[in-house]
GUTOR-960876 format. One record per residue (C-alpha): residue number from 0; residue in one letter; x negated, y negated, z negated. Coordinates in steps of 0.25 Angstrom, whole numbers, plus 5000, padded with zeros to 4 digits. Each point is the difference from the previous one (the first is absolute). Last residue first. Layout:
<nodes>
@num=NUM	residu=A	east=X	north=Y	up=Z $
...
</nodes>
This chain:
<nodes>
@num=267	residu=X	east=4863	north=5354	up=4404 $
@num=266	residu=X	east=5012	north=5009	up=5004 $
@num=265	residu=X	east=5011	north=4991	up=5003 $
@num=264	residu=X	east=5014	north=5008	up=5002 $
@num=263	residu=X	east=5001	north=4998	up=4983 $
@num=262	residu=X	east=5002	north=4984	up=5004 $
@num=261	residu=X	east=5009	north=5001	up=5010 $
@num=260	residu=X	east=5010	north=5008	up=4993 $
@num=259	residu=X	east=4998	north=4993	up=4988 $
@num=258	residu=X	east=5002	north=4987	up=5007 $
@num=257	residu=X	east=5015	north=5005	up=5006 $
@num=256	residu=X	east=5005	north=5005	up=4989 $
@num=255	residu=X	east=4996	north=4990	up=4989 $
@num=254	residu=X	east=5010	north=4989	up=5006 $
@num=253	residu=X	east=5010	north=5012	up=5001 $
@num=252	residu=X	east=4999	north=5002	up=4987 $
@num=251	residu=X	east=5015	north=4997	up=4994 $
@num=250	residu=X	east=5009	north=5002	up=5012 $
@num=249	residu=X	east=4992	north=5011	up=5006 $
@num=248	residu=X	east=5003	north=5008	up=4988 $
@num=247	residu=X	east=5016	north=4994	up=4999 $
@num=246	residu=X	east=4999	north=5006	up=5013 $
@num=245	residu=X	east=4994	north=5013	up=4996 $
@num=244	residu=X	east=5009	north=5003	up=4990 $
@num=243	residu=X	east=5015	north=4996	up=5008 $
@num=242	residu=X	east=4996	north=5008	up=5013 $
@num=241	residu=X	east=5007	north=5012	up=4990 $
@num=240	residu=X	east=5011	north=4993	up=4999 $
@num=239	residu=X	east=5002	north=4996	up=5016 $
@num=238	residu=X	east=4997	north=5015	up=5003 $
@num=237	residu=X	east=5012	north=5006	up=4988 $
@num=236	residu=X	east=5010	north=4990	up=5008 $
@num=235	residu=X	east=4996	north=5007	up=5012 $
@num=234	residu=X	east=4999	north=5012	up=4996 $
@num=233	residu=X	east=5015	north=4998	up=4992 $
@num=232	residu=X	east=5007	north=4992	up=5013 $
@num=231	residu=X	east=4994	north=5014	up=5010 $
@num=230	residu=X	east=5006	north=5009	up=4989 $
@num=229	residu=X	east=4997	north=5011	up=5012 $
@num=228	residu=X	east=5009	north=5012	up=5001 $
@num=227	residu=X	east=5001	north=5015	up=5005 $
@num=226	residu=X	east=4988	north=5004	up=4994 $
@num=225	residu=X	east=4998	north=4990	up=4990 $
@num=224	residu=X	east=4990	north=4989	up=5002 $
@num=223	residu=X	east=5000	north=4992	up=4987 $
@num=222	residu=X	east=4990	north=5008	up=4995 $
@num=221	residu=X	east=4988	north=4993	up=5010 $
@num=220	residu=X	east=5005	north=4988	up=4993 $
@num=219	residu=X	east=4996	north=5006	up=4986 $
@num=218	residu=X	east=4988	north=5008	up=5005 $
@num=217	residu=X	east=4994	north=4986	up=5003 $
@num=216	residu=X	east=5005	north=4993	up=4986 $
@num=215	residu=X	east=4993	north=5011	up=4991 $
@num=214	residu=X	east=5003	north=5014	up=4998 $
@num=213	residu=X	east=4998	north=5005	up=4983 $
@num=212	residu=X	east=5012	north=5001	up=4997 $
@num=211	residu=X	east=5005	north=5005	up=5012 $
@num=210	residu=X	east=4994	north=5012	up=4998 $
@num=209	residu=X	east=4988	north=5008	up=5010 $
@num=208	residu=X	east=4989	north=4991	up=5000 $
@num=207	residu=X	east=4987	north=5001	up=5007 $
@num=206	residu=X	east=5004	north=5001	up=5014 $
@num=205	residu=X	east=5011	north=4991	up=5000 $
@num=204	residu=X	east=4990	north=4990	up=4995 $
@num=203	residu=X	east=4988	north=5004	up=5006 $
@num=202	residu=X	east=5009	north=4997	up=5014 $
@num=201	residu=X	east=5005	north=4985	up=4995 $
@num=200	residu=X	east=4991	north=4990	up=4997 $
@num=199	residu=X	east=5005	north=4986	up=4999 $
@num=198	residu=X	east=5000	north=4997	up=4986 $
@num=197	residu=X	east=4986	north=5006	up=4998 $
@num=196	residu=X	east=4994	north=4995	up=5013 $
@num=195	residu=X	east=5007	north=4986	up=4995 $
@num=194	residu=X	east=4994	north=4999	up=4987 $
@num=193	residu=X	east=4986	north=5003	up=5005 $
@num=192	residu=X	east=4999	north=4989	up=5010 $
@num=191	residu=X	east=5007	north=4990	up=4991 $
@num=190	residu=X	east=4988	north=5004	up=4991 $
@num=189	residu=X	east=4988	north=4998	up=5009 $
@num=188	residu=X	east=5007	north=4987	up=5003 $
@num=187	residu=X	east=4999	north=4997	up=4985 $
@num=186	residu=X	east=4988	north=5006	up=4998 $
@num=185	residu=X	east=4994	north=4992	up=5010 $
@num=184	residu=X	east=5005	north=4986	up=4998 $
@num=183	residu=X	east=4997	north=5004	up=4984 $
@num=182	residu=X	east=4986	north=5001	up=5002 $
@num=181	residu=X	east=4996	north=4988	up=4993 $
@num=180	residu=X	east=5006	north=5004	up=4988 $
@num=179	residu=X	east=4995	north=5014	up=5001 $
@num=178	residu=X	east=4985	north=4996	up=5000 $
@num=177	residu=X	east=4997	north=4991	up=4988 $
@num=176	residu=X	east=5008	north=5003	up=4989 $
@num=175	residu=X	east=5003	north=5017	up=5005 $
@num=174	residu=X	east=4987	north=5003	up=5007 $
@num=173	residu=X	east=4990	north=4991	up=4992 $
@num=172	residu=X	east=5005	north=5006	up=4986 $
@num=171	residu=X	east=5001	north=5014	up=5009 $
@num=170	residu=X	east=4984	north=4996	up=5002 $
@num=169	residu=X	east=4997	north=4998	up=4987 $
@num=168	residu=X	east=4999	north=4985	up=4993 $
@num=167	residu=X	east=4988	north=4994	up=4993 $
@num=166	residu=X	east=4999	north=4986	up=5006 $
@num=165	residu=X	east=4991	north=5005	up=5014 $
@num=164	residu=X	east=5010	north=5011	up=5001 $
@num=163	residu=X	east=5011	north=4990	up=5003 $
@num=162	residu=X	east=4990	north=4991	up=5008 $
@num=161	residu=X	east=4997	north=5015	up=5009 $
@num=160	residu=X	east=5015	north=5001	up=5002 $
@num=159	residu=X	east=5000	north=4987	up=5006 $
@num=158	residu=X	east=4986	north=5002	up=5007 $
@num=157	residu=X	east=5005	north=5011	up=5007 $
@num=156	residu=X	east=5006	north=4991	up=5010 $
@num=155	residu=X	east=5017	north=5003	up=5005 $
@num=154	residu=X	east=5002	north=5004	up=5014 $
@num=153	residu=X	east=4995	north=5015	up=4997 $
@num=152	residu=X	east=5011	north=5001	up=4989 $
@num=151	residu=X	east=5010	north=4998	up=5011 $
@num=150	residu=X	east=4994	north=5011	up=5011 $
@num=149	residu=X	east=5000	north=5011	up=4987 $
@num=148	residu=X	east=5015	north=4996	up=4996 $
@num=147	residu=X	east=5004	north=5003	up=5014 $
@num=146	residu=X	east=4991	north=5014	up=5002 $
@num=145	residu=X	east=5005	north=5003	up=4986 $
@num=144	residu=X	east=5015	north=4996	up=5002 $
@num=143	residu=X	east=5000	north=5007	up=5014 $
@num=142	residu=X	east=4994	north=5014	up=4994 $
@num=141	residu=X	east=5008	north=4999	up=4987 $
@num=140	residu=X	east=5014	north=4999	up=5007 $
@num=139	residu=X	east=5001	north=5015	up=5007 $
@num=138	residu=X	east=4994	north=5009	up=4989 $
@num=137	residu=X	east=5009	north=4990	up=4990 $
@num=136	residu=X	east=5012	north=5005	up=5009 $
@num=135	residu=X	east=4999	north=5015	up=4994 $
@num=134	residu=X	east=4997	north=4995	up=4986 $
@num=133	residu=X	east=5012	north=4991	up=4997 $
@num=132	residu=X	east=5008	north=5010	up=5008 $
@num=131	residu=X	east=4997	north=5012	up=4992 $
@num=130	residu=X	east=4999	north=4992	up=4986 $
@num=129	residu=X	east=5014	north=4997	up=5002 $
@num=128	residu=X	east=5005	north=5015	up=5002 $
@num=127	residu=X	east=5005	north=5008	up=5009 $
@num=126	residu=X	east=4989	north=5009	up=5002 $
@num=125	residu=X	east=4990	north=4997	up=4989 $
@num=124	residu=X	east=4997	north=5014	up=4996 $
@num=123	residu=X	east=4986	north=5001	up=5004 $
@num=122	residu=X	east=5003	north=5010	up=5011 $
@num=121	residu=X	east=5013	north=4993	up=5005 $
@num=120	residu=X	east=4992	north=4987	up=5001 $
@num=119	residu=X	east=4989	north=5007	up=5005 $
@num=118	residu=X	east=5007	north=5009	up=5011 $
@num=117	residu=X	east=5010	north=4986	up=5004 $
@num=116	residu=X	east=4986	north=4993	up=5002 $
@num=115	residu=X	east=4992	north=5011	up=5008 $
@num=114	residu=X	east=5015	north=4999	up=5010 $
@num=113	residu=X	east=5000	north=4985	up=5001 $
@num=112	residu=X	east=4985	north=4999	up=5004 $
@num=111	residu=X	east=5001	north=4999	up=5014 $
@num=110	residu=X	east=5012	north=4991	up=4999 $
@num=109	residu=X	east=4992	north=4987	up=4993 $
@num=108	residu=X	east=4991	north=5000	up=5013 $
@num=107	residu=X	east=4987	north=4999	up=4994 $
@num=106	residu=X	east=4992	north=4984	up=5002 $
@num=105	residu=X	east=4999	north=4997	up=4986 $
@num=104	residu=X	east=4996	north=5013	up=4996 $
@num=103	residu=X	east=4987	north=4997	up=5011 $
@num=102	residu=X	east=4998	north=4989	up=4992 $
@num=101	residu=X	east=4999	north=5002	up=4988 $
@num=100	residu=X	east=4990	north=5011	up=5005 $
@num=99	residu=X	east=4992	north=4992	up=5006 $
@num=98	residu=X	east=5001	north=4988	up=4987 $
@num=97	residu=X	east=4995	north=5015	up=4992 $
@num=96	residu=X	east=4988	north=5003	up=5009 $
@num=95	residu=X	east=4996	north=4987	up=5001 $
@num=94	residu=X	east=4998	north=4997	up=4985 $
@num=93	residu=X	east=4996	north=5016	up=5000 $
@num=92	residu=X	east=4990	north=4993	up=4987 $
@num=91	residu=X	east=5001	north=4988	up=4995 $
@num=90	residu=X	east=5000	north=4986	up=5004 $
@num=89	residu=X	east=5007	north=4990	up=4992 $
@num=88	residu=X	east=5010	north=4988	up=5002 $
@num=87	residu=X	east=5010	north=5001	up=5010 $
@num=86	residu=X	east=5002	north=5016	up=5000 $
@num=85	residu=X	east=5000	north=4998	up=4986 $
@num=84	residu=X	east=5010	north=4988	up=5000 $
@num=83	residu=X	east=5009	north=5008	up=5009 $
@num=82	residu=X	east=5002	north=5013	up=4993 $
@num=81	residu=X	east=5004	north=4992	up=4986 $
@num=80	residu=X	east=5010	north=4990	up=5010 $
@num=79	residu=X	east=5003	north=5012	up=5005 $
@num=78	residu=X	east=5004	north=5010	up=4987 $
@num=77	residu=X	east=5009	north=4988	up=4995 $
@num=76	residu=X	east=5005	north=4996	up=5014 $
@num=75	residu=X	east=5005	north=5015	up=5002 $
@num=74	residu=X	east=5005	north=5003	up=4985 $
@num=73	residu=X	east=5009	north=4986	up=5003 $
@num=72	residu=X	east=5005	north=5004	up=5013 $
@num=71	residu=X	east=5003	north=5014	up=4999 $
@num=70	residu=X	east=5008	north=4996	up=4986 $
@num=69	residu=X	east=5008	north=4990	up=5007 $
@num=68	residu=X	east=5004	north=5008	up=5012 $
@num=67	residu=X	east=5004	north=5012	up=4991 $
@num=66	residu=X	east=5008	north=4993	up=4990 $
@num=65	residu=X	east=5006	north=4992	up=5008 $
@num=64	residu=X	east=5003	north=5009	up=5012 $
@num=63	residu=X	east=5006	north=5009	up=4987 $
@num=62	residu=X	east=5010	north=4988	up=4997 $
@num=61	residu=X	east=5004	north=4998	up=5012 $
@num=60	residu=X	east=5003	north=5014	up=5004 $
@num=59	residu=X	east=5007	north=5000	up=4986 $
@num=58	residu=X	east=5009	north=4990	up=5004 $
@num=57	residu=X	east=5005	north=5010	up=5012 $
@num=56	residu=X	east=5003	north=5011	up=4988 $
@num=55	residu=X	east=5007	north=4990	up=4992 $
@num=54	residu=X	east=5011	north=4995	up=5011 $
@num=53	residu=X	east=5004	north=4986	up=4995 $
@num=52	residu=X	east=4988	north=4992	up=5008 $
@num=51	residu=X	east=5003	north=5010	up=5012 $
@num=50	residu=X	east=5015	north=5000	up=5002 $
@num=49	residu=X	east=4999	north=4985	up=4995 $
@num=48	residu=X	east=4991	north=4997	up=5012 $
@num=47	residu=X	east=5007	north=5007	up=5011 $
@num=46	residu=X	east=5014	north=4993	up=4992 $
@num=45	residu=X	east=4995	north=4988	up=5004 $
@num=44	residu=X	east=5008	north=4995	up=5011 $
@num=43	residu=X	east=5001	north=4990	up=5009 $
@num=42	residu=X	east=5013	north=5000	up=5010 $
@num=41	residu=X	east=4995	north=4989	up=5010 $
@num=40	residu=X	east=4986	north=5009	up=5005 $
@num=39	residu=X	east=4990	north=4993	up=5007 $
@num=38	residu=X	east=4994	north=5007	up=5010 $
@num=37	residu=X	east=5012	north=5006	up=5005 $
@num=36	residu=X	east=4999	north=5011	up=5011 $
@num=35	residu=X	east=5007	north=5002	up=5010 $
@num=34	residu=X	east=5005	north=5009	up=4997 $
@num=33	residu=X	east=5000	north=5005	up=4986 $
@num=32	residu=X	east=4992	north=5010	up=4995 $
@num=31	residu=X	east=4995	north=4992	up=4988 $
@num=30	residu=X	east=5014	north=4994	up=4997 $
@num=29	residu=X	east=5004	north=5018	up=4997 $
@num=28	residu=X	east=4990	north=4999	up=4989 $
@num=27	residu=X	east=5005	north=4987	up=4994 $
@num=26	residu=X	east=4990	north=4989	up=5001 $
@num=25	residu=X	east=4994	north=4993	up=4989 $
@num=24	residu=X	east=4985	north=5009	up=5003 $
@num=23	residu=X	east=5003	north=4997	up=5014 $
@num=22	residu=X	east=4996	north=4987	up=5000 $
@num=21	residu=X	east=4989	north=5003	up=4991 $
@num=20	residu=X	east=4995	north=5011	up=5010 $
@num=19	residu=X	east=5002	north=4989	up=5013 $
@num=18	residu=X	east=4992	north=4991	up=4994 $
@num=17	residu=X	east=4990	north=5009	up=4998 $
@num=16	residu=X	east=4999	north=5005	up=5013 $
@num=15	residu=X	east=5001	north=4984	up=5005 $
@num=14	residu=X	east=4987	north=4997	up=4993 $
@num=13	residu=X	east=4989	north=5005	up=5010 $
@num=12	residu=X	east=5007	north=4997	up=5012 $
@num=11	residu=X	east=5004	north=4987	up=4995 $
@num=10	residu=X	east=4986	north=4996	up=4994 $
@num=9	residu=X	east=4995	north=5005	up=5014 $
@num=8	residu=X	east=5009	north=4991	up=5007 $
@num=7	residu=X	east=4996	north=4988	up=4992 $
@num=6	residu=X	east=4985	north=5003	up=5000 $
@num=5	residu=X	east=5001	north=5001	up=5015 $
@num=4	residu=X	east=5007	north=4987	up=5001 $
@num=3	residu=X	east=4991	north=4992	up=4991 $
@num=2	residu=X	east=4988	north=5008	up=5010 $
@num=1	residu=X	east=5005	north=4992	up=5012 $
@num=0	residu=X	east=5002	north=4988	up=4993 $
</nodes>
């Protein structure tokens, strides 16, 4: 009974934020200030929503978080689940030395490397630019994915790659027919994981672009902070749409989420 309680208090204290940010989202500005407060508003509206769905420069925030999260996390999966199968399957040479120092990127504070990365980008000419982005939070997502993807391949037997070689078949036969599908828990989870660093991340962002038609959705709210004002209804409404992705993510893989990430934290 004890811990019911404790799972019900936290699951409030945990949910009522967001509660209170969609709430707010139908709000009128001068409603949110009220007091005292109304948690649930009796004049809804949605012109927060409309100001942002009609506005093209706000719908391109979207679009750009799209372009970029989705392209981070299928070039990241794709080089991983490569990365993966041969730390998995073969031994070579600096095997050790390369999962160190996989490892040790991992484990760098993103921040420290802000400044190196805006004198490359600007350097290479890919400042402002998609390929600057998708690069930049690659550096961050490849380490996890590999160190994941390498934990799950090492649950499953060599022998059902080796019965694939057995019949004739090469070794990316045997990875992609044989391997993948069984791996989809952990590339899915994997993949939630990198999609929502991508959509989430804010500082190489403002860093690394310098238009609006290249900001994503977290530069979007943070523009909604004028200097003498706060569209509090729009970053709120902007919040609750931006949530919207990694929901329907959750929705849809949640029972692979949970096994993957268990299953690639085995190391066998």
């Amino acid at each position: 009974m004890g811990v019911s309680i404790a799972l019900v208090i936290g699951s409030l204290f945990a949910g009522f934020p967001v509660f209170w940010m969609l709430s707010s989202s139908f709000k009128a500005n001068s409603e949110i200030f009220q007091f005292p407060p109304r948690i649930i508003t009796e004049n809804f509206s949605f012109d927060a929503y409309t100001t942002i769905l009609c506005d093209p420069v706000k719908v391109r925030f979207f679009v750009n978080s799209y372009v970029v999260s989705l392209s981070v996390t299928a070039l990241t999966l794709i080089v991983a689940i490569f990365a993966a199968y041969g730390f998995s399957r073969y031994e070579f040479r600096g095997k050790r030395a390369l999962s160190m120092i996989i490892v040790t990127v991992q484990a760098v504070p993103p921040i420290t490397l802000l400044i190196p990365f805006f004198g490359l980008m600007v350097t290479l000419k890919l400042y402002n630019t998609y390929q600057g982005l998708i690069l930049t939070y690659m550096v961050f997502t490849l380490p996890y994915a590999i160190i994941m993807l390498t934990g799950y391949f090492n649950t499953l037997p060599k022998e059902l790659d080796e019965a694939v070689k057995v019949d004739g078949a090469g070794a990316l036969t045997a990875l992609w027919r044989i391997l993948v599908p069984i791996a989809i828990p952990g590339i899915v989870s994997v993949g939630i994981y990198t999609f929502m660093i991508a959509w989430n991340e804010y500082l190489f962002a403002l860093t690394l672009t310098r238009t609006d038609d290249m900001r994503t959705v977290p530069i979007g709210i943070q523009l909604l902070m004028g200097q003498h004002s706060y569209e509090w209804n729009e970053m709120m409404a902007m919040s609750i749409l931006g949530c919207i992705p990694v929901l329907i993510l959750f929705l849809f893989f949640q029972r692979y989420f949970i096994g993957g990430l268990t299953a690639g934290s085995v190391k066998s």
